[in-house]
C-alpha positions as CSV (number, residue, x, y, z in Angstrom):
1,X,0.0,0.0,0.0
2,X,1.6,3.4,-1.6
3,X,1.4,6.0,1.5
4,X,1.4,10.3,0.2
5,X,3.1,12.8,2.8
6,X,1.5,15.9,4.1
7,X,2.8,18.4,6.4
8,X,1.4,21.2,8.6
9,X,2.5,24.3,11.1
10,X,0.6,25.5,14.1
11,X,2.0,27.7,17.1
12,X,1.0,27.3,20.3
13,X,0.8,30.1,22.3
14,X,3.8,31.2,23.9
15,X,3.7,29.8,27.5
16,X,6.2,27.3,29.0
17,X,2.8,26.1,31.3
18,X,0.6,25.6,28.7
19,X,3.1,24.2,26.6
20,X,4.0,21.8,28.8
21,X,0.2,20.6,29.3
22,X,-0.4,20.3,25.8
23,X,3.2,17.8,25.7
24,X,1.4,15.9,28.3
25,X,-1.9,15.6,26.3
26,X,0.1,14.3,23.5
27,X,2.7,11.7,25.3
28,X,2.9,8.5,24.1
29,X,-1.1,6.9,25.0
30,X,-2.2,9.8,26.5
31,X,-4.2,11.2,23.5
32,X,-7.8,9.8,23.5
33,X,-8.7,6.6,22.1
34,X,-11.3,8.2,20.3
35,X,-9.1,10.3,18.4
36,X,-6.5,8.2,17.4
37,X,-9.2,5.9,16.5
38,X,-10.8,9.0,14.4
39,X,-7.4,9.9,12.9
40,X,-6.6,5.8,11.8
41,X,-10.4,5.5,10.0
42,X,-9.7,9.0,8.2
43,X,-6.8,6.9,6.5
44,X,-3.9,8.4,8.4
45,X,-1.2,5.6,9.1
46,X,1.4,8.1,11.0
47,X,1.3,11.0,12.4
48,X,4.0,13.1,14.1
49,X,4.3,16.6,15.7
50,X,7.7,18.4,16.2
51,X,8.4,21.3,18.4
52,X,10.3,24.6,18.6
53,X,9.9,27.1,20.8
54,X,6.3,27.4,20.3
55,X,6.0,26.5,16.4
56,X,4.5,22.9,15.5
57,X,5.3,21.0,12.5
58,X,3.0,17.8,11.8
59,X,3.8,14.9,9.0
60,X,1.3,12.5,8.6
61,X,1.4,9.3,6.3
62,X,-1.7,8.5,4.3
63,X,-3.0,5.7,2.4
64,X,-4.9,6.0,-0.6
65,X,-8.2,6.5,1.9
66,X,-7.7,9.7,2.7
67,X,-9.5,12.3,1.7
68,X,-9.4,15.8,3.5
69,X,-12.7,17.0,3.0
70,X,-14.1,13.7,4.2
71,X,-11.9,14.1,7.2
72,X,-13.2,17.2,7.9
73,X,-16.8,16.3,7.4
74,X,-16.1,13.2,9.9
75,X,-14.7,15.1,12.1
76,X,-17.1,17.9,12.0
77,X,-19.9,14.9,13.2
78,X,-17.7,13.3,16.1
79,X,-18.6,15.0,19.1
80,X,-15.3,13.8,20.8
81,X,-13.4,15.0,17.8
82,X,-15.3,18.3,18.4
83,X,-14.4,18.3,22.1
84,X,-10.6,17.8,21.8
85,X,-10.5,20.6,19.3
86,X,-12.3,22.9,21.4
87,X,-9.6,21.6,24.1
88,X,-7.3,22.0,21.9
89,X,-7.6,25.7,21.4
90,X,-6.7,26.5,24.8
91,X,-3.0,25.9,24.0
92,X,-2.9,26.7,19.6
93,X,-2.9,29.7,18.3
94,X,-3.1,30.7,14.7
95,X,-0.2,31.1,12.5
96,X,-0.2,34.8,11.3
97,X,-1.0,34.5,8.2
98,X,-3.8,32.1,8.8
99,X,-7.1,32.3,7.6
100,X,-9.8,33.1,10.6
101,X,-10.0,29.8,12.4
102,X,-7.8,28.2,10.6
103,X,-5.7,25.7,12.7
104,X,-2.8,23.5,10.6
105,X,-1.5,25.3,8.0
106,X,-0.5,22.8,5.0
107,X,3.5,23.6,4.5
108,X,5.0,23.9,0.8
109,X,7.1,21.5,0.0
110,X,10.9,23.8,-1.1
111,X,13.2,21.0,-1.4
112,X,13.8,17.4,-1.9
113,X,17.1,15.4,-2.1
């Protein structure tokens, strides 16, 4: 099964305690099951977020399942999905240049080797 990479920004805000918390929500098994379930059915096979300073960069693997708008739409309709989001926000911040309520920003791909 042929896998396609896409990659992502988001800040959080700038606060070493709220930074901190959001690590915690995402150490390894601490996310809820009902998310990494959500984000597995959407097609996603890996999914990783980096740090720096406050700047987030996310890959994730997909297989030919995934769809973005579908995601979307399924996430839109998964009140736990809706919940962690909303949780979420406490720590994210948009990027600049993001739309209103935009979250992830897809990054242009510059260079390959």
């Amino acid at each position: 099964m042929s896998t396609k990479r896409h990659c992502f920004s988001c800040d959080l805000k700038n606060d070493s305690q709220l930074i901190a918390e959001y690590k915690e929500y995402h150490a390894a098994g601490k996310a809820w099951p009902e998310i990494t379930k959500s984000i597995k059915d959407a097609g996603i096979v890996d999914m990783q977020i980096y740090l720096t300073g406050n700047r987030m960069f996310m890959i994730m693997e997909v297989n030919e399942k995934f769809d973005p708008v579908q995601k979307s739409k399924m996430d839109a309709e998964n009140p736990k999905v809706l919940e962690w989001e909303n949780l979420m926000w406490n720590y994210q911040q948009e990027l600049p240049w993001a739309k209103d309520g935009e979250k992830w920003i897809a990054l242009e791909q510059v260079f390959q080797l």
